[in-house]
ZAMARGU-4260 file (C-alpha; in steps of 0.2 Angstrom, whole numbers, plus 5000, padded with zeros to 4 digits):
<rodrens>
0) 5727/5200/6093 | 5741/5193/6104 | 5741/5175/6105 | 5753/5166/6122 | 5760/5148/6114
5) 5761/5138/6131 | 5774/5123/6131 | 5761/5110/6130 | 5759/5091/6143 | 5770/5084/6132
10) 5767/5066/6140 | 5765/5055/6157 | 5781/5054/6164 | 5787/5071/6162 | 5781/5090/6165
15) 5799/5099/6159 | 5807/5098/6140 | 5822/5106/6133 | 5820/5119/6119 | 5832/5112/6106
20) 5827/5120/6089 | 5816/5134/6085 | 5808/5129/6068 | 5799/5149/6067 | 5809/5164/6070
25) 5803/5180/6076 | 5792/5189/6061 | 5790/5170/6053 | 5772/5167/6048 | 5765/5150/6058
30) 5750/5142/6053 | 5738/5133/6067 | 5744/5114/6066 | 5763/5118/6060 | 5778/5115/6069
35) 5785/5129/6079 | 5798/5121/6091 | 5809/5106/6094 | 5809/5100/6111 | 5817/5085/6121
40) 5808/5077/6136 | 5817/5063/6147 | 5808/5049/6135 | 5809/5057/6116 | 5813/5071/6106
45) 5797/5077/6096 | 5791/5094/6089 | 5777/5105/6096 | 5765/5112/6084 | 5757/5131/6084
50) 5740/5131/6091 | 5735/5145/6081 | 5742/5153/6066 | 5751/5173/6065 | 5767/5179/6066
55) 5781/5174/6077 | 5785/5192/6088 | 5793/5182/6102 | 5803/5165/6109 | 5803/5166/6127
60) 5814/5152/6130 | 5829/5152/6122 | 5838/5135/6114 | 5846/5124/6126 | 5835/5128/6141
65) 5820/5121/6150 | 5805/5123/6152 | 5789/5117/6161 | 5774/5113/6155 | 5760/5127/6151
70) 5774/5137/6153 | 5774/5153/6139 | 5787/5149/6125 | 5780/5161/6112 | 5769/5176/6108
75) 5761/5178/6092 | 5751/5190/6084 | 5738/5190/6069 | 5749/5203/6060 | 5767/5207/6056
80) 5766/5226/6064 | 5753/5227/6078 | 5759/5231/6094 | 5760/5220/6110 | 5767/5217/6126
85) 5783/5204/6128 | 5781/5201/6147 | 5769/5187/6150 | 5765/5175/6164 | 5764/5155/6162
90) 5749/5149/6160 | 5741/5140/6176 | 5724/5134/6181 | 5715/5147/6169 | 5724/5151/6153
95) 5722/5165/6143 | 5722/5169/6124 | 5723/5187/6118 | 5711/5196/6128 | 5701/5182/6130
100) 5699/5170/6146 | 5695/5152/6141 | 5683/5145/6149 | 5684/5130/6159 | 5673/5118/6147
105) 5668/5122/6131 | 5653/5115/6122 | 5663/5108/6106 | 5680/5104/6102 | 5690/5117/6092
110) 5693/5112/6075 | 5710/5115/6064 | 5711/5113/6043 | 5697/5099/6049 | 5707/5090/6064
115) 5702/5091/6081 | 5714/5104/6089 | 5722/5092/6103 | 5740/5094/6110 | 5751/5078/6107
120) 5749/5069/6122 | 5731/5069/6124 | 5730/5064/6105 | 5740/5050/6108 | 5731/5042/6123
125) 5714/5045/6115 | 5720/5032/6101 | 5728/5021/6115 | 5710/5022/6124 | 5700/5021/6109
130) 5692/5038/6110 | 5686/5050/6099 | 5692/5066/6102 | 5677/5073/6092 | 5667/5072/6109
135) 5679/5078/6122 | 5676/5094/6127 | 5692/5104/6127 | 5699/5116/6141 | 5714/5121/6135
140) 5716/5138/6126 | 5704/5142/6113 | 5697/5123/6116 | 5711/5115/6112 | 5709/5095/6120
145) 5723/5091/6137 | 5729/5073/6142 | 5718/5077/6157 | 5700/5081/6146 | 5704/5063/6140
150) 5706/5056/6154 | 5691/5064/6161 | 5682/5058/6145 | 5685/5041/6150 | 5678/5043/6169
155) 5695/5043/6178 | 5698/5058/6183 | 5691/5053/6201 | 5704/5042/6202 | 5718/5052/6198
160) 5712/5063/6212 | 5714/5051/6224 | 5736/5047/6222 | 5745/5048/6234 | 5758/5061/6238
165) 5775/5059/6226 | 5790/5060/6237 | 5803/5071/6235 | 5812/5059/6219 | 5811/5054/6202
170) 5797/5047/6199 | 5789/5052/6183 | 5790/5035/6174 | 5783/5027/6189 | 5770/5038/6190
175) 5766/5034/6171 | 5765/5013/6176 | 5755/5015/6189 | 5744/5028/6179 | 5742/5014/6164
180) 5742/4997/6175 | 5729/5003/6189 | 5717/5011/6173 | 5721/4993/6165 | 5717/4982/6178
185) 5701/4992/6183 | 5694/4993/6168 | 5699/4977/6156 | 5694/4959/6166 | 5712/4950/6163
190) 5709/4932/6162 | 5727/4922/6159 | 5732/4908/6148 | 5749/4900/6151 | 5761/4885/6138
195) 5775/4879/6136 | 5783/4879/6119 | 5796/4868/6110 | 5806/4882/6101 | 5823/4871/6097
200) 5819/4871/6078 | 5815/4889/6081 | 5836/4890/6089 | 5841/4880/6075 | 5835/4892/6062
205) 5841/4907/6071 | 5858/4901/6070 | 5857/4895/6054 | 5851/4912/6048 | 5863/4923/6058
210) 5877/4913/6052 | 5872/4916/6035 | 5866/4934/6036 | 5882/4944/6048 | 5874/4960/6044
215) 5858/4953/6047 | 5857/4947/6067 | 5839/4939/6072 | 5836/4939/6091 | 5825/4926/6100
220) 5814/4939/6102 | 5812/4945/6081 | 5807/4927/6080 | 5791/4926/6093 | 5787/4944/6089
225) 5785/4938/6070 | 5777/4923/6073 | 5764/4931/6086 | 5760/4942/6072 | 5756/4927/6058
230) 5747/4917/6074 | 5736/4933/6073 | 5734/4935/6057 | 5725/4919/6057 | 5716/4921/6073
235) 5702/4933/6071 | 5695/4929/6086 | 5710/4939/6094 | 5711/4952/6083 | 5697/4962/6091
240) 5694/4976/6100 | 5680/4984/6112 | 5678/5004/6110 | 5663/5011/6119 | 5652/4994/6120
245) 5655/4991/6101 | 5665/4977/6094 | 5677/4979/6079 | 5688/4967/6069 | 5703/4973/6065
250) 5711/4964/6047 | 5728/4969/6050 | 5743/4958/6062 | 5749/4974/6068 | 5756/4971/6086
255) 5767/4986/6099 | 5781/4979/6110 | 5785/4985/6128 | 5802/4990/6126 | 5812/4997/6142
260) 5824/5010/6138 | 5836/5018/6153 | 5822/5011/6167 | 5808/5017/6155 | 5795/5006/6147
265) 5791/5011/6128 | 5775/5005/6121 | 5781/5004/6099 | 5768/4999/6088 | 5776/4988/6072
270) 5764/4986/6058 | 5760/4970/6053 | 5777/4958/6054 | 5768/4944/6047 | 5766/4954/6028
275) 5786/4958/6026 | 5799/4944/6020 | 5812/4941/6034 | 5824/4953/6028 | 5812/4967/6027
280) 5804/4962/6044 | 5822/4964/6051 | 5830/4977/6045 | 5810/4987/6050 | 5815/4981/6067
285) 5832/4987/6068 | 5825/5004/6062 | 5811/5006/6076 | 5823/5001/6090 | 5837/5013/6086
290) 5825/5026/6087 | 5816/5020/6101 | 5835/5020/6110 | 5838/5036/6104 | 5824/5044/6111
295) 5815/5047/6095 | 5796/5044/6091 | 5792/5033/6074 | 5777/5039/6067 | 5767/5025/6062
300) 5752/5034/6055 | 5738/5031/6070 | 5744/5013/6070 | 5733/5005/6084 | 5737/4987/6089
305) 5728/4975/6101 | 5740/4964/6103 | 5757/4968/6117 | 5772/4959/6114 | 5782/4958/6130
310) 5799/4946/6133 | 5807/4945/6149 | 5817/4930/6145 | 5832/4941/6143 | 5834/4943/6160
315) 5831/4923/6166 | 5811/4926/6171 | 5806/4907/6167 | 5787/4914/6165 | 5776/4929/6171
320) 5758/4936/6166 | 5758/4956/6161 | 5745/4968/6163 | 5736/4973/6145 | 5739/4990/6141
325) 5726/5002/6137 | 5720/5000/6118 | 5725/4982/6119 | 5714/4967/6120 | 5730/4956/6126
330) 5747/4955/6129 | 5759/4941/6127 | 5772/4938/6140 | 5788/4928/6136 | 5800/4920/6146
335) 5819/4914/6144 | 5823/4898/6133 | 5829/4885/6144 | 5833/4864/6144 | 5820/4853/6149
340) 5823/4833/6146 | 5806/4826/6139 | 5802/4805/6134 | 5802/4803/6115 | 5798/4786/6108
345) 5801/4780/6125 | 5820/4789/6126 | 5823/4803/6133 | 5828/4820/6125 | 5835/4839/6129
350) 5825/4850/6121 | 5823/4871/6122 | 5808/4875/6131 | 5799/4893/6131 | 5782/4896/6144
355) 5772/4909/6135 | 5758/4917/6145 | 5742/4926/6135 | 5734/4939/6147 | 5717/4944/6137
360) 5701/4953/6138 | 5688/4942/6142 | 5675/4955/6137 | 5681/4951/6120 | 5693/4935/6118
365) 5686/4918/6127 | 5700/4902/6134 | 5699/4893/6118 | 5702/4905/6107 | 5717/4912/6119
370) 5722/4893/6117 | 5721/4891/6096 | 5731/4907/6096 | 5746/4900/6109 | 5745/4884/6098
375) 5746/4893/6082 | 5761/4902/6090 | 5768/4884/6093 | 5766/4880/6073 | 5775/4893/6067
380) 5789/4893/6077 | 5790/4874/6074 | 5789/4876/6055 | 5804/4888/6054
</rodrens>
């Protein structure tokens, strides 16, 4: 049997990739669940796995050139020698496998070595929204799960519907914010809780450490990234999340930053900075931005965290409250380091002061557990 590999939605704020590196050549054997091709979106370079297993007989798209997504990239067929026709059309509204025409929902998710058969997108927002891809009905080809069967999962698809006309520019990233902030603020009741931090010991032990370690730089924002993750790590209260009216506690300090790149926000989980020694934690981190920079994806193994790191102080914002992102139960906001002269022992002193803002879930996280965690925030920092 013919099978048409389609380029699948590779992410939110694209619908085009460049094929950079065809890992199967024509008369290659593929397995389902392999990778067949290379491609590179506007936001990362990632490989696209074979949705059924056969023999490569075709590359439709040659390296170097675009193509859209459900476009056809590839023909295989079950056996090296069997006849079948090259010319094929992309697939649109109703793909089609072999002889076969998918049907437009199918009572149970296809199945691959075990998996759930789901393009790359859609598994990646199901374990940013907490689903479980085992009850999404798929209506891709042979069942396989779409970003859109998630999203329909979760009850937006009436909203999507509803968006406005895109006008004639580039706006794929924007579409992907206001895709995630309007699901966010819809859905998770935001309740905000703002401090101001004393962070000159935190400044005296950056310089101490970056004067000591050259190789070694620490940033402001290695140092409240770290001590978010050891303020979670002994705040259960936070470390929560809500999936499907059932509560969970997670063990582990993991946290994701919101990371912009070329007027693009990343969201990069980093497992559990408060575990690592200094050195590890930062040479980790050095690792995961590079790659984030360069456009590449660092596989984390289904890392899911709850709490969002996200620091505008960078750019002289004295405070500002962020919107949770899905799969999160809170984010913390951070804003620049500035002087502020304050009465001690009846004198007055210049000291470095931070505002830190908790936007949380109040399904799950009440104020005074929002305030405990800022103030544990506060004690690490101080104890540096």
């Amino acid at each position: 049997m013919k099978h048409t590999i389609i380029l699948p939605d590779l992410g939110q704020t694209t619908s085009e990739a460049k094929i950079l590196k065809w890992h199967k050549k024509p008369g290659d054997l593929v397995s389902a669940g392999e990778p067949l091709v290379e491609v590179e979106t506007d936001k990362a370079t990632m490989d696209v796995e074979a949705f059924v297993g056969g023999y490569v007989r075709a590359t439709l798209v040659e390296e170097g050139q675009m193509a859209t997504a459900k476009d056809s990239i590839a023909i295989l067929t079950d056996t090296a020698d069997e006849p079948f026709e090259e010319k094929t059309e992309a697939l649109k509204e109703t793909p089609t496998v072999g002889s076969q025409t998918v049907k437009a929902e199918t009572p149970s998710p296809k199945k691959i070595g075990g998996a759930v058969a789901a393009m790359p997108a859609a598994r990646t927002l199901a374990k940013e929204l907490g689903v479980d891809l085992n009850q999404v009905n798929g209506t891709g080809p042979n069942g396989l799960i779409t970003v859109k069967d998630v999203q329909g999962f979760m009850g937006r698809s009436e909203a999507k519907k509803s968006a406005v006309v895109v006008p004639p520019v580039e706006t794929g990233a924007l579409s992907a914010m206001a895709a995630i902030t309007a699901s966010s603020k819809a859905t998770i009741p935001h309740f905000y809780v703002t401090v101001e931090v004393n962070v000159s010991a935190a400044i005296a032990w950056r310089q101490q450490w970056n004067s000591s370690h050259p190789n070694l730089q620490a940033s402001f924002n290695d140092i409240f990234v770290r001590a978010a993750s050891t303020a979670l790590s002994e705040s259960p209260q936070i470390n929560i999340s809500l999936k499907e009216g059932k509560y969970e506690q997670k063990s582990s300090a993991d946290v994701v930053l919101v990371v912009a790149t070329d007027g693009k926000l990343n969201l990069v989980p980093v497992r559990d900075p408060s575990l690592l020694t200094w050195e590890e934690y930062l040479r980790g981190m050095r690792i995961i931005l590079d790659a984030v920079r360069e456009g590449k994806i660092i596989g984390q193994g289904g890392l899911v965290p709850l709490l969002a790191i996200s620091n505008l102080g960078m750019y002289r914002v004295r405070e500002f409250a962020a919107i949770i992102p899905p799969g999160c139960t809170a984010v913390l906001a951070i804003g620049s380091v500035r002087d502020q002269v304050i009465l001690k022992d009846g004198c007055p002193e210049v000291v470095k002061i931070c505002s830190l803002t908790l936007s949380a879930d109040h399904r799950v996280i009440d104020g005074i557990g929002a305030a405990k965690f800022l103030e544990r925030i506060q004690d690490h920092l101080n104890s540096l």
